[in-house]
Residue frames as a rotation matrix with the C-alpha (Angstrom) as fourth column:
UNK 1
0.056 -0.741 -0.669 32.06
0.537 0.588 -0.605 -23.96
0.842 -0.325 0.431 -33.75
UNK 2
-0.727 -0.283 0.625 32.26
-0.250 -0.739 -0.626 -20.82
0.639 -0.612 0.467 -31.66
UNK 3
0.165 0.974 0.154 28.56
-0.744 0.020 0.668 -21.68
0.648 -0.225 0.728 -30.43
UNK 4
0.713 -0.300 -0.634 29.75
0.343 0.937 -0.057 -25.63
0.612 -0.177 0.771 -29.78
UNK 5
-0.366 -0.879 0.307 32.64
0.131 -0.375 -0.918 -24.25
0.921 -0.296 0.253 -27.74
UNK 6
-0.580 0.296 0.759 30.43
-0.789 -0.433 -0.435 -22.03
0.200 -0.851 0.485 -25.30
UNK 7
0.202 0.819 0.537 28.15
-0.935 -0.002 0.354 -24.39
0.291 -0.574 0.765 -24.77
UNK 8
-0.036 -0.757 -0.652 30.91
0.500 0.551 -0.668 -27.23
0.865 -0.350 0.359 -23.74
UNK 9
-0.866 -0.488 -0.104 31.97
0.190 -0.131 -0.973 -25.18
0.462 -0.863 0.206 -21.08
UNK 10
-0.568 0.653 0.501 28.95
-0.788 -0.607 -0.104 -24.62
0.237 -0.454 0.859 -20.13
UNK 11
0.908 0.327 -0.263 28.00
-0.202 0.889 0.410 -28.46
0.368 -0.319 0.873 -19.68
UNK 12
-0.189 -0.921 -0.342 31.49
0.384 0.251 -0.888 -28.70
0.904 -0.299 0.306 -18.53
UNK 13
-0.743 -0.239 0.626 30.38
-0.364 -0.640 -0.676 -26.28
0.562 -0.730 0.389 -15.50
UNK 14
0.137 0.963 0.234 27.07
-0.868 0.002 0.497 -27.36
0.478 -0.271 0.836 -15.26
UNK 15
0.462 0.103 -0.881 28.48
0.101 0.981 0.167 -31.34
0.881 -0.166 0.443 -14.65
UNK 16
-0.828 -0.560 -0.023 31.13
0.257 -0.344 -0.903 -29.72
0.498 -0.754 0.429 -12.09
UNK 17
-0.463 0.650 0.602 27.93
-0.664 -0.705 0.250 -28.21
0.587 -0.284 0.758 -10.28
UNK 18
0.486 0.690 -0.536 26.19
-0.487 0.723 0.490 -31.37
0.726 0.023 0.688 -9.91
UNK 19
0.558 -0.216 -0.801 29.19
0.157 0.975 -0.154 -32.60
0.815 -0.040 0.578 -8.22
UNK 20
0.989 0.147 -0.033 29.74
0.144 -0.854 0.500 -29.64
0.045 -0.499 -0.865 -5.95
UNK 21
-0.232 -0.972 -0.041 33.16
0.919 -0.233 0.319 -28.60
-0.320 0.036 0.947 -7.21
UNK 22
0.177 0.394 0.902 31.93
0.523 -0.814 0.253 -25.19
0.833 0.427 -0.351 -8.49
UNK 23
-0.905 -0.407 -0.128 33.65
0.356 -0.557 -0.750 -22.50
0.234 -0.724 0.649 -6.39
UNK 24
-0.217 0.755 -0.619 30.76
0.816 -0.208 -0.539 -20.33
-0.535 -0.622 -0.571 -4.68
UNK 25
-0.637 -0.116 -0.762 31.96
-0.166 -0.945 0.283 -17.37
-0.753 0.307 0.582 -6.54
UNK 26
-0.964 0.138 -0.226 31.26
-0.150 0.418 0.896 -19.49
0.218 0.898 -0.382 -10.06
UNK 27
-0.514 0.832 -0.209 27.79
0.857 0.486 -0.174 -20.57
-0.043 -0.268 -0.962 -8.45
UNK 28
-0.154 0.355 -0.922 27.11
0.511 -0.770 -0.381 -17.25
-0.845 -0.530 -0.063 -7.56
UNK 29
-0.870 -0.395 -0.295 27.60
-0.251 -0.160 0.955 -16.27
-0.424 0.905 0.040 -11.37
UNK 30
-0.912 0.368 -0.182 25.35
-0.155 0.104 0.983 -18.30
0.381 0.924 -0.037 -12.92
UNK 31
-0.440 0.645 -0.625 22.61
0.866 0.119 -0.486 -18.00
-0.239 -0.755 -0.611 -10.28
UNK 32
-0.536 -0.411 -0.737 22.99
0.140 -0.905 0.402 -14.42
-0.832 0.112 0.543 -11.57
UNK 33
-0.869 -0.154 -0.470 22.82
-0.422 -0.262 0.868 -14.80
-0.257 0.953 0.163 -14.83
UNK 34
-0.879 0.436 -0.193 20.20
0.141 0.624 0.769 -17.61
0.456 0.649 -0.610 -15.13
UNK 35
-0.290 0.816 -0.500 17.99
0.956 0.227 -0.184 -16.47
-0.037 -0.532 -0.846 -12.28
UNK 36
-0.992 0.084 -0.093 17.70
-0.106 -0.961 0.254 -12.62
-0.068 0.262 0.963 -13.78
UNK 37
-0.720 0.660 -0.212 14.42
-0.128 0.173 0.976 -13.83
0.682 0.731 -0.040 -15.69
UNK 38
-0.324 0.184 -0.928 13.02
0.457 0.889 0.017 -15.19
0.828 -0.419 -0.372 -12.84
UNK 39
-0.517 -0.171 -0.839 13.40
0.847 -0.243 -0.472 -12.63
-0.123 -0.955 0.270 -10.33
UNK 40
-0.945 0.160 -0.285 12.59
-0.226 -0.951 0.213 -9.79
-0.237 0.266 0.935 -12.27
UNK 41
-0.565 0.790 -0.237 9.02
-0.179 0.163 0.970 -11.84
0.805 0.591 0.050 -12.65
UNK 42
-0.099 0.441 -0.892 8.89
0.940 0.334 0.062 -12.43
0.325 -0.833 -0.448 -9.22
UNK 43
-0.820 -0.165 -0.548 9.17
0.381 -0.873 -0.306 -8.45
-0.428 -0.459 0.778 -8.65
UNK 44
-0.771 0.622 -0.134 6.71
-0.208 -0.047 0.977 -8.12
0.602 0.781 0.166 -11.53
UNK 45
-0.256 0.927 -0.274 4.15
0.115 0.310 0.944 -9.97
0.960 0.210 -0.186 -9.76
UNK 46
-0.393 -0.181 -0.901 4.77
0.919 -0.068 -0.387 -8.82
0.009 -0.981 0.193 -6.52
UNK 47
-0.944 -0.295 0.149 4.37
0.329 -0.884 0.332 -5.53
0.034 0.363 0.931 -8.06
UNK 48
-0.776 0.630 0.000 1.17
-0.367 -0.452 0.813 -5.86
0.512 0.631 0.583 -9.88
UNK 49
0.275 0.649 -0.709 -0.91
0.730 0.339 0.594 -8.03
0.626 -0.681 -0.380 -6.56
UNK 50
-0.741 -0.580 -0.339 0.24
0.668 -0.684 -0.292 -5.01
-0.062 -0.443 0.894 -4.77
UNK 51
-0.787 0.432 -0.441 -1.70
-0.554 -0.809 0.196 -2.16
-0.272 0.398 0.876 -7.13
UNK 52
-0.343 0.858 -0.382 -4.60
-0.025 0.398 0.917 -4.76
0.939 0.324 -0.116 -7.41
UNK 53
-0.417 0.205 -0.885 -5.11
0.908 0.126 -0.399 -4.89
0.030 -0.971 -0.239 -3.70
UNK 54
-0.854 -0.175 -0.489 -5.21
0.285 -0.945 -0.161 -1.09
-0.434 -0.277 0.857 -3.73
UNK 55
-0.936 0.339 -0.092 -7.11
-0.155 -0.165 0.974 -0.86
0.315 0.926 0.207 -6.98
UNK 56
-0.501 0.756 -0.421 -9.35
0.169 0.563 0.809 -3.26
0.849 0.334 -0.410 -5.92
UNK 57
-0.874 -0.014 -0.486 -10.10
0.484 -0.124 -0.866 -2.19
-0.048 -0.992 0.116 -2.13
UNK 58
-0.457 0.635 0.623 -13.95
-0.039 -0.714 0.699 -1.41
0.889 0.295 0.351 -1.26
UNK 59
-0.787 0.246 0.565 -16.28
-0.555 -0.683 -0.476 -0.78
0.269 -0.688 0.674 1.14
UNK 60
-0.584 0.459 -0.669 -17.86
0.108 0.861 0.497 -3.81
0.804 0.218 -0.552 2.20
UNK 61
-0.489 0.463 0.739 -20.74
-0.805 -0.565 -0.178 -3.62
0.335 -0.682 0.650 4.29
UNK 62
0.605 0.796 -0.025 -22.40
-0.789 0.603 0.118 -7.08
0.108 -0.052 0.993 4.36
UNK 63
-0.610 -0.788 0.082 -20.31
-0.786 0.615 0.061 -10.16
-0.098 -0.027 -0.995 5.23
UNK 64
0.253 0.746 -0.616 -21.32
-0.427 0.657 0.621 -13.88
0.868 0.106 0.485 5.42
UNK 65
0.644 0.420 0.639 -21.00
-0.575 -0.286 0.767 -16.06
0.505 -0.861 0.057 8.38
UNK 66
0.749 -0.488 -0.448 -18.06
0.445 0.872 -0.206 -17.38
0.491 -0.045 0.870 8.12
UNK 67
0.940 -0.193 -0.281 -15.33
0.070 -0.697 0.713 -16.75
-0.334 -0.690 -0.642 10.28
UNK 68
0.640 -0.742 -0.198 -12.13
-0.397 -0.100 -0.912 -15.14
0.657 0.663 -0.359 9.29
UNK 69
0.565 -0.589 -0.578 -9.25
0.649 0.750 -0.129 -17.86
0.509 -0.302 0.806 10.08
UNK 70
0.894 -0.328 -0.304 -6.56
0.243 -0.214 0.946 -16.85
-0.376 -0.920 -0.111 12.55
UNK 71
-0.109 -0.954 0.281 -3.72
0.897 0.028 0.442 -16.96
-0.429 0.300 0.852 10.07
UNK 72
-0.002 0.063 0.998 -5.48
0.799 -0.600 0.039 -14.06
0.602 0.797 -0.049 7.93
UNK 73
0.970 0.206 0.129 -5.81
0.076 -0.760 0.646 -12.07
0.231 -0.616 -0.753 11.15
UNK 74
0.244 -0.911 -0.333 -1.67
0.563 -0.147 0.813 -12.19
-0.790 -0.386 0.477 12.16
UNK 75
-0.431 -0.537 0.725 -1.11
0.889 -0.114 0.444 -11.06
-0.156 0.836 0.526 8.37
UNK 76
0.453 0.794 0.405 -4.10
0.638 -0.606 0.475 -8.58
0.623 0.044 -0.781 8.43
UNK 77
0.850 -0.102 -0.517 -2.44
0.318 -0.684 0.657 -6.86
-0.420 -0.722 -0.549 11.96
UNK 78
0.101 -0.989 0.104 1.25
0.811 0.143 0.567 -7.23
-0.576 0.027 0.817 10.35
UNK 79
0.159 0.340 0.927 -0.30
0.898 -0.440 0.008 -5.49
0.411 0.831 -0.375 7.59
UNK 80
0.885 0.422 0.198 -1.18
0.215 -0.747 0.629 -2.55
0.413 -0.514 -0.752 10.42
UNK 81
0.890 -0.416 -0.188 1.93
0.204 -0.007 0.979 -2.76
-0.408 -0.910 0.079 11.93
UNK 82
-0.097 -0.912 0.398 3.96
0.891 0.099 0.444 -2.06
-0.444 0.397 0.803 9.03
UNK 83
0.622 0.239 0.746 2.50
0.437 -0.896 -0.078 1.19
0.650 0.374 -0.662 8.10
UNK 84
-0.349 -0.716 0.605 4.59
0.444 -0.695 -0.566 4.49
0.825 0.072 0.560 7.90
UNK 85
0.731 0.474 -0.492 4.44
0.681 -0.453 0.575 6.57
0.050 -0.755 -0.653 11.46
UNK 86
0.781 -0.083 0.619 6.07
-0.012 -0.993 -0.117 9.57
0.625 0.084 -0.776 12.30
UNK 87
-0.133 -0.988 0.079 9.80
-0.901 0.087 -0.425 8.93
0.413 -0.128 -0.902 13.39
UNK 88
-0.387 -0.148 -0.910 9.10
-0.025 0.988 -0.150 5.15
0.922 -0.036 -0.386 13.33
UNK 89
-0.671 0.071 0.738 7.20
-0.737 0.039 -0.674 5.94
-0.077 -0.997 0.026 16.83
UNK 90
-0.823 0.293 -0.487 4.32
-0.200 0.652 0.731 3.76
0.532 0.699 -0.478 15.88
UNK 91
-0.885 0.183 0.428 1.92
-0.464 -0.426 -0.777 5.62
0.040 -0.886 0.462 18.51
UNK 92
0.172 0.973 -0.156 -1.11
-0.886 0.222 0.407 2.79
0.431 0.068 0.900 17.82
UNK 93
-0.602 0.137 0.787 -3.00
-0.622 0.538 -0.569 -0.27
-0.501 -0.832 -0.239 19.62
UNK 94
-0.086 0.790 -0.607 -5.37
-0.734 0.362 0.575 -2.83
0.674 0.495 0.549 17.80
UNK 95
-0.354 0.722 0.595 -8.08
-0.691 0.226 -0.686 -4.26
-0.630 -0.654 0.419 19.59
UNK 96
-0.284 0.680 -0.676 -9.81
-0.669 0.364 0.648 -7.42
0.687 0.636 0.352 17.60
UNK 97
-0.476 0.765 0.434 -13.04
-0.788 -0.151 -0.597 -8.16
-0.391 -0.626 0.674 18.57
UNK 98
-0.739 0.488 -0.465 -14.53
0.179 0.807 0.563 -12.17
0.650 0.333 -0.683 17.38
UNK 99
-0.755 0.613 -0.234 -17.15
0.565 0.426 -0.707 -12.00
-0.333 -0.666 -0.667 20.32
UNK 100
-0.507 0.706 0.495 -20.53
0.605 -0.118 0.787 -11.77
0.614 0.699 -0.367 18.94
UNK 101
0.424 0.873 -0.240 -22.06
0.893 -0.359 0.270 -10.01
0.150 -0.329 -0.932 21.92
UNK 102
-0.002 -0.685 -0.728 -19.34
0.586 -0.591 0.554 -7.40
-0.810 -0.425 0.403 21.84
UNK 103
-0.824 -0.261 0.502 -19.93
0.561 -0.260 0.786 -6.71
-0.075 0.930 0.361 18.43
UNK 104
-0.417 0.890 -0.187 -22.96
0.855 0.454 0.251 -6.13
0.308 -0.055 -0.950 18.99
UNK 105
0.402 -0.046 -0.914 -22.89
0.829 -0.406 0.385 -3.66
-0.389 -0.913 -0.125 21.59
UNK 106
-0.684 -0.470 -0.558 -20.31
0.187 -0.852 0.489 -1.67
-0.705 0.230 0.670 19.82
UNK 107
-0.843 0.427 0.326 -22.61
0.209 -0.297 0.932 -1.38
0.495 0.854 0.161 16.83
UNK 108
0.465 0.813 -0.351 -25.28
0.814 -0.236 0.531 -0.12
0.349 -0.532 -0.771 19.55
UNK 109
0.032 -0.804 -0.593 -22.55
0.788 -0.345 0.511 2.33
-0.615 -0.484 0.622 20.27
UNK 110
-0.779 -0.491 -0.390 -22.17
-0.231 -0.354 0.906 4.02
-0.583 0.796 0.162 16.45
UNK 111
0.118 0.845 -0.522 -24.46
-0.420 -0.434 -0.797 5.52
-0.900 0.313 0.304 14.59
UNK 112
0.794 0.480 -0.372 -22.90
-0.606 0.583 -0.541 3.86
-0.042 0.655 0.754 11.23
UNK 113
-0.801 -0.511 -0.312 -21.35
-0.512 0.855 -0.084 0.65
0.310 0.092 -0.946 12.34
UNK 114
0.348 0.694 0.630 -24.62
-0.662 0.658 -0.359 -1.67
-0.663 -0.292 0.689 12.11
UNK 115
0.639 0.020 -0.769 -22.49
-0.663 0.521 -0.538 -3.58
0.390 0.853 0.347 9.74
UNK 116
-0.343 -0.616 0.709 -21.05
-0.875 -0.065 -0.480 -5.08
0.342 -0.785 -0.517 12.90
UNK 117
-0.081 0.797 0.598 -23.82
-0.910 0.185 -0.370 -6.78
-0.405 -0.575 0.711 13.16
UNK 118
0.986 -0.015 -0.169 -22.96
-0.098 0.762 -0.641 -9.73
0.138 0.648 0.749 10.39
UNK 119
0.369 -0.742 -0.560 -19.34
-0.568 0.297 -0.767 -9.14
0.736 0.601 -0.312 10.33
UNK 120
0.799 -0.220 -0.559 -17.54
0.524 0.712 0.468 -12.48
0.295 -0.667 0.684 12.63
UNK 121
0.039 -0.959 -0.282 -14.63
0.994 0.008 0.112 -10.14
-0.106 -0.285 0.953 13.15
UNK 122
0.903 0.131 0.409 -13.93
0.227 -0.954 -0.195 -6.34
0.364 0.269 -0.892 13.78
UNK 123
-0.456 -0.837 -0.303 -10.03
0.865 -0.337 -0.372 -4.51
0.210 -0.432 0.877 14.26
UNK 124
0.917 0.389 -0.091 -10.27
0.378 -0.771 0.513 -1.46
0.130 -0.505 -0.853 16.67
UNK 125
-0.199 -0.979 0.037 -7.39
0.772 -0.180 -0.609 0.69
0.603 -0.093 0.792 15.85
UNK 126
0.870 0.246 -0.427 -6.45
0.468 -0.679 0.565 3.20
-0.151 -0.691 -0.706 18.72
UNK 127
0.173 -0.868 0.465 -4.13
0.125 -0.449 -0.885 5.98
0.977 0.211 0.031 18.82
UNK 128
0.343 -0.272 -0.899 -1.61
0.918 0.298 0.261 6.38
0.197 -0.915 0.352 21.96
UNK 129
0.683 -0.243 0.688 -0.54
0.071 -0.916 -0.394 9.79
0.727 0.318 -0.609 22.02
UNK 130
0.514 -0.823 0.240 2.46
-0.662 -0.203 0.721 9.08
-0.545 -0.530 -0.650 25.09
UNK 131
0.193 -0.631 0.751 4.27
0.817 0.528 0.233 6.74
-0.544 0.568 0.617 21.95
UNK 132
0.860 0.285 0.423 3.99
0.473 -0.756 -0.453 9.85
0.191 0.589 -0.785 19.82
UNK 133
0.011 -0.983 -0.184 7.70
0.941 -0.052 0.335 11.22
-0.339 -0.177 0.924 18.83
UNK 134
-0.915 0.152 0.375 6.40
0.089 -0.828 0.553 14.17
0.395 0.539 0.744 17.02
UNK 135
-0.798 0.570 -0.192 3.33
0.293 0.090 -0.952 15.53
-0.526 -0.816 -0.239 18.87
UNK 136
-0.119 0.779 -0.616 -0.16
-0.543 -0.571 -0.616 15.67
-0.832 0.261 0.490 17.29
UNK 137
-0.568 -0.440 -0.696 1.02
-0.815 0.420 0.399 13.46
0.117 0.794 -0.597 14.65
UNK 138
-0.622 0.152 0.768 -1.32
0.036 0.985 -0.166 9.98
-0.782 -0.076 -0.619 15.93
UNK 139
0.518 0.855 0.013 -4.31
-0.200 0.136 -0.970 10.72
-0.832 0.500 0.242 13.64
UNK 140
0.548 -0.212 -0.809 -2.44
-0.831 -0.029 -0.556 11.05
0.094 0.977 -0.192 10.41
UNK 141
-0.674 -0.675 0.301 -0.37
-0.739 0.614 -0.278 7.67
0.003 -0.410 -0.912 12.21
UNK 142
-0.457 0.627 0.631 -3.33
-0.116 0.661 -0.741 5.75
-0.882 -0.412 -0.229 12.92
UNK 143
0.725 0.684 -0.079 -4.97
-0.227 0.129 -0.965 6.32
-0.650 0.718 0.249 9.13
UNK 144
-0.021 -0.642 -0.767 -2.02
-0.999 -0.014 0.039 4.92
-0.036 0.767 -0.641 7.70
UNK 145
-0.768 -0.184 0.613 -2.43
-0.503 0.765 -0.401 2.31
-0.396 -0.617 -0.680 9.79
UNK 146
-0.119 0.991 0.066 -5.74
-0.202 0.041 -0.979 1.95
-0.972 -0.130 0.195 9.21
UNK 147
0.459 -0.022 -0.888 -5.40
-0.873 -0.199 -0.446 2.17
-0.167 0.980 -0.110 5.23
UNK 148
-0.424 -0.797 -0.429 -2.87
-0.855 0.509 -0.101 -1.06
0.299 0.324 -0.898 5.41
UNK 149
-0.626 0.219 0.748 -5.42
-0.455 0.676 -0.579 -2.81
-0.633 -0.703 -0.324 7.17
UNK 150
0.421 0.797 -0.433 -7.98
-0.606 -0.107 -0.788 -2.60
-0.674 0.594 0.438 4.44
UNK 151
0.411 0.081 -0.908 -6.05
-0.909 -0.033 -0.415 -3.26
-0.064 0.996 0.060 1.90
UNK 152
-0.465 -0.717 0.519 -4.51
-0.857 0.511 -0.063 -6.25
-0.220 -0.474 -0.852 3.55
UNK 153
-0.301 0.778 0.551 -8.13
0.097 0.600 -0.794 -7.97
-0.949 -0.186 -0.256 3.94
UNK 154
0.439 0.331 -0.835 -8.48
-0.789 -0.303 -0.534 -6.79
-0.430 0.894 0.129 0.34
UNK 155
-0.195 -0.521 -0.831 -5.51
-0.963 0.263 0.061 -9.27
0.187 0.812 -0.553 -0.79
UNK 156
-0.852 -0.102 0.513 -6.78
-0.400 0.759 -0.514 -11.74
-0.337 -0.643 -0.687 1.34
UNK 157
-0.684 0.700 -0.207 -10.34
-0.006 0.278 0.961 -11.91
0.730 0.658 -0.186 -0.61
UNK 158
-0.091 0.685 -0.723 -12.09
0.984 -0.052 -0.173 -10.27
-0.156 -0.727 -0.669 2.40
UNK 159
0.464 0.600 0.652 -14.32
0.439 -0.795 0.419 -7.33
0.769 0.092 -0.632 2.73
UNK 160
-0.536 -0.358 -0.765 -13.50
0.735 -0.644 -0.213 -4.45
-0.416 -0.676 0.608 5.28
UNK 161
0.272 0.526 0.805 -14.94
0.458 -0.807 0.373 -0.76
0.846 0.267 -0.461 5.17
UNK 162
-0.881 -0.452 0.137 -13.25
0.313 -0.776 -0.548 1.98
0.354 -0.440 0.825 7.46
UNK 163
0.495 0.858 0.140 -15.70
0.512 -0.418 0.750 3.37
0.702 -0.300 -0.646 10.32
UNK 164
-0.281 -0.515 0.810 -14.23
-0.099 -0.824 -0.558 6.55
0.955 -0.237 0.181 11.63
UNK 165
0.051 0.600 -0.799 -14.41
0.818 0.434 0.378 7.11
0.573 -0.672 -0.468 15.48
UNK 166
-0.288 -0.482 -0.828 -12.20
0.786 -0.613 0.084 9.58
-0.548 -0.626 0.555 16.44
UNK 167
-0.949 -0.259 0.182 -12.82
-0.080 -0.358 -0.930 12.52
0.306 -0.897 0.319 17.31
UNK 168
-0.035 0.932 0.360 -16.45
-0.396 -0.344 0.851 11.73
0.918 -0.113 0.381 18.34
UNK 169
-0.617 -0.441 0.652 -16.53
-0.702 -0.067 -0.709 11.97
0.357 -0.895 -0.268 22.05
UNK 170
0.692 0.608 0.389 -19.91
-0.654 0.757 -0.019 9.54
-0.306 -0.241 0.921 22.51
UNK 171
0.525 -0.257 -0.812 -18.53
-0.327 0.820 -0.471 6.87
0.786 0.512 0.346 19.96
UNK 172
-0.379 -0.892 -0.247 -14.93
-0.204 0.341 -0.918 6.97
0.903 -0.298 -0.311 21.94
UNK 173
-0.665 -0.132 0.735 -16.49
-0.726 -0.119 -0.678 6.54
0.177 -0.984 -0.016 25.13
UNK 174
0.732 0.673 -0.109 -19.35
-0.679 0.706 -0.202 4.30
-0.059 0.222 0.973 24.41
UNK 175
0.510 -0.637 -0.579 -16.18
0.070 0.701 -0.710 2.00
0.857 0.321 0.402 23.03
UNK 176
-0.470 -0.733 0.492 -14.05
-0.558 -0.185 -0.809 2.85
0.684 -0.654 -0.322 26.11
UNK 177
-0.028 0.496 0.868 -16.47
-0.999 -0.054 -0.001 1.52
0.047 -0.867 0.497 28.23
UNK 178
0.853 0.468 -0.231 -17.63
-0.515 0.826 -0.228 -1.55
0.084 0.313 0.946 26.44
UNK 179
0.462 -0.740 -0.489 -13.41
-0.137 0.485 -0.863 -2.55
0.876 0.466 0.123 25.66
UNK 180
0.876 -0.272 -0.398 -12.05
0.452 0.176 0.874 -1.40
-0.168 -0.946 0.277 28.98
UNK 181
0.073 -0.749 0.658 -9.55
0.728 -0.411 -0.549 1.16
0.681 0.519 0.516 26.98
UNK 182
-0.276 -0.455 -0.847 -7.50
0.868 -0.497 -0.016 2.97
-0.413 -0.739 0.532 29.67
UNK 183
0.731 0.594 -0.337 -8.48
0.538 -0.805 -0.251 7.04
-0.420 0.003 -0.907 29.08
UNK 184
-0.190 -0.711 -0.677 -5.20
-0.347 -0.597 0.724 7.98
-0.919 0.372 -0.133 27.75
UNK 185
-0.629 0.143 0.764 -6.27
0.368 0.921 0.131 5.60
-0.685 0.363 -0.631 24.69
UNK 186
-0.265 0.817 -0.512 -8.09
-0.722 -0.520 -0.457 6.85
-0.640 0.248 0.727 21.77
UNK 187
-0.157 0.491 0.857 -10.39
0.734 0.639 -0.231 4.34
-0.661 0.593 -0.460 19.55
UNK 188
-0.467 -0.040 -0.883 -9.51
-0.505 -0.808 0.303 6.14
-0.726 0.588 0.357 16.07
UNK 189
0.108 0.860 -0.499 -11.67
-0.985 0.027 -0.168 3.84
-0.131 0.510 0.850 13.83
UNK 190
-0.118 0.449 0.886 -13.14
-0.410 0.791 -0.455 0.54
-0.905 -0.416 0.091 13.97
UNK 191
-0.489 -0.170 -0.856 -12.32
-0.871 0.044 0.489 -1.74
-0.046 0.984 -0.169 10.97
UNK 192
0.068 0.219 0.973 -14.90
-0.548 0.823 -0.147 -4.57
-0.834 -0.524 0.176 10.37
UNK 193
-0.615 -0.639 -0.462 -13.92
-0.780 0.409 0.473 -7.69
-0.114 0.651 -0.750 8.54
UNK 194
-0.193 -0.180 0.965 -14.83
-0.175 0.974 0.146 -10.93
-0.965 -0.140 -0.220 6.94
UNK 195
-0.825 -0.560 0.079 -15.93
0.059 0.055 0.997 -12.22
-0.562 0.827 -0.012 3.66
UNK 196
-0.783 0.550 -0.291 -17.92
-0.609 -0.773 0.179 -10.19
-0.126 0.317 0.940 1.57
UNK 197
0.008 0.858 0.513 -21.56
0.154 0.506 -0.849 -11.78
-0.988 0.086 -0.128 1.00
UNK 198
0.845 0.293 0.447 -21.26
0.483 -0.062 -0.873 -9.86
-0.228 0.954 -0.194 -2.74
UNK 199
-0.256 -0.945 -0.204 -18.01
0.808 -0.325 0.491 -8.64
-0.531 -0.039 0.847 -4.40
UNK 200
0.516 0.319 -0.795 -18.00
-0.044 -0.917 -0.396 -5.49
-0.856 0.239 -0.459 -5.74
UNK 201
0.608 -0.549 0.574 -16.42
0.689 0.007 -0.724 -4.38
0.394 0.836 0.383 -9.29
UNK 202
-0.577 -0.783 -0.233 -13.15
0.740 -0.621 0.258 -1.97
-0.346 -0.023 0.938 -8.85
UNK 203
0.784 0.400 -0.474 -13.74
0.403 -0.910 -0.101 1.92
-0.472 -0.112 -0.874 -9.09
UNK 204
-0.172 -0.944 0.280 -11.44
0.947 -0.237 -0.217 3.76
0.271 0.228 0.935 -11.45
UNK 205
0.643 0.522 -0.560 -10.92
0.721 -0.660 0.213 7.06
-0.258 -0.540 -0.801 -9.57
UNK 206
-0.164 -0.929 -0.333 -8.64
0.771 -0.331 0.545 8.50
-0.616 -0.167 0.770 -10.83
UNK 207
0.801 0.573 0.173 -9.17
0.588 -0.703 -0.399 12.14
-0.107 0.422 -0.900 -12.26
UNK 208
-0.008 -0.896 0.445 -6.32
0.915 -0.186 -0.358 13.70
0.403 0.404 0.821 -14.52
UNK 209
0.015 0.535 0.845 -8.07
0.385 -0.782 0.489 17.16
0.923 0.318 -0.218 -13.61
UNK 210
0.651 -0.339 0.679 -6.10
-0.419 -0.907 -0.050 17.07
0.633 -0.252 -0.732 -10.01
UNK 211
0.624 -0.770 0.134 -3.41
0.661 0.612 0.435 16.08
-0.417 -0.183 0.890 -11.04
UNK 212
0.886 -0.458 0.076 -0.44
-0.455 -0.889 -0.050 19.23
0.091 0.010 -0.996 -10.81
UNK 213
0.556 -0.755 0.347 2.88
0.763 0.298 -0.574 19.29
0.330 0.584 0.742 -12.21
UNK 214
-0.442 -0.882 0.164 5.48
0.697 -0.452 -0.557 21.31
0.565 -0.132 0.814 -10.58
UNK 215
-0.804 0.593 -0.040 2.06
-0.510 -0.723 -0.466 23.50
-0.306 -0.355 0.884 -8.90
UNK 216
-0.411 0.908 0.082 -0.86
0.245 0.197 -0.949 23.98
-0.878 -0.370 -0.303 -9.06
């Protein structure tokens, strides 16, 4: 009876719902209650495509010839633009490069970026160093950056692979020239992109042996 009871009022509320009498508060209740399950799976899987991006994040060197769509590039930069910077100064620039004879060039530039040469798309992150709220601080700014890019193009089911530039003084000039990047401008590494010709398997790297508790 007790059972029959609750669940009356509870088709009693549920018909009152339908017919928008249900205060907001009362809505707000059983939205609560009934959408708990729900949410806490949507955090779940938000969670775990998260630490598979990461997980799963390699060094592609070979691409095919397709080109990577315009929507995956806004989500790919957002990606870059939401990394952590040193009092929120956010002291970086991305350059992205589709033109095939530009690619080109730069990978005539850099000793190892000849995987330029296949990929349809490359991001040139630079560091600004007159955004820079804490001084000295762009490099360790720019490889955060850089890190969010990867793994972006990772969730996206594209390749990427990190090609350092900074501090080599040829590379950054060779690239200064070719981009037209003002001299205050550094070109801190040169991320190329599209979709992998072969997928790789995940790498478990992880080594218990340094990992420190409270020290060393």
């Amino acid at each position: 009876m007790r059972f029959l009871g609750k669940f009356m009022i509870y088709l009693f509320v549920f018909g009152l719902f339908m017919f928008g009498n249900v205060s907001d508060a009362a809505v707000a209740v059983l939205s609560k209650k009934y959408d708990k399950v729900g949410l806490e799976n949507q955090k779940n899987f938000h969670s775990v495509g998260s630490m598979d991006a990461i997980l799963n994040r390699r060094s592609i060197r070979s691409y095919t010839s397709e080109p990577v769509n315009g929507e995956h590039v806004s989500m790919i930069l957002k990606a870059g633009f939401s990394a952590p910077s040193a009092m929120g100064s956010k002291p970086w620039h991305f350059i992205v490069v589709d033109d095939r004879v530009i690619l080109d060039r730069l990978a005539e530039k850099h000793h190892y970026a000849g995987m330029l040469r296949s990929a349809p798309l490359a991001v040139l992150v630079c560091g600004d160093k007159s955004l820079e709220s804490i001084p000295d601080k762009f490099e360790q700014n720019c490889s955060a950056a850089t890190e969010n890019i990867l793994i972006a193009a990772t969730a996206l089911g594209l390749g990427s692979v990190w090609v350092g530039c900074y501090p080599d003084v040829d590379v950054m000039k060779g690239f200064r020239m070719i981009l037209n990047i003002p001299e205050k401008i550094f070109p801190f590494a040169i991320v190329p992109l599209g979709h992998p010709l072969q997928t790789l398997s995940p790498r478990d790297n992880y080594d218990s042996e340094r990992v420190h508790l409270n020290g060393w």
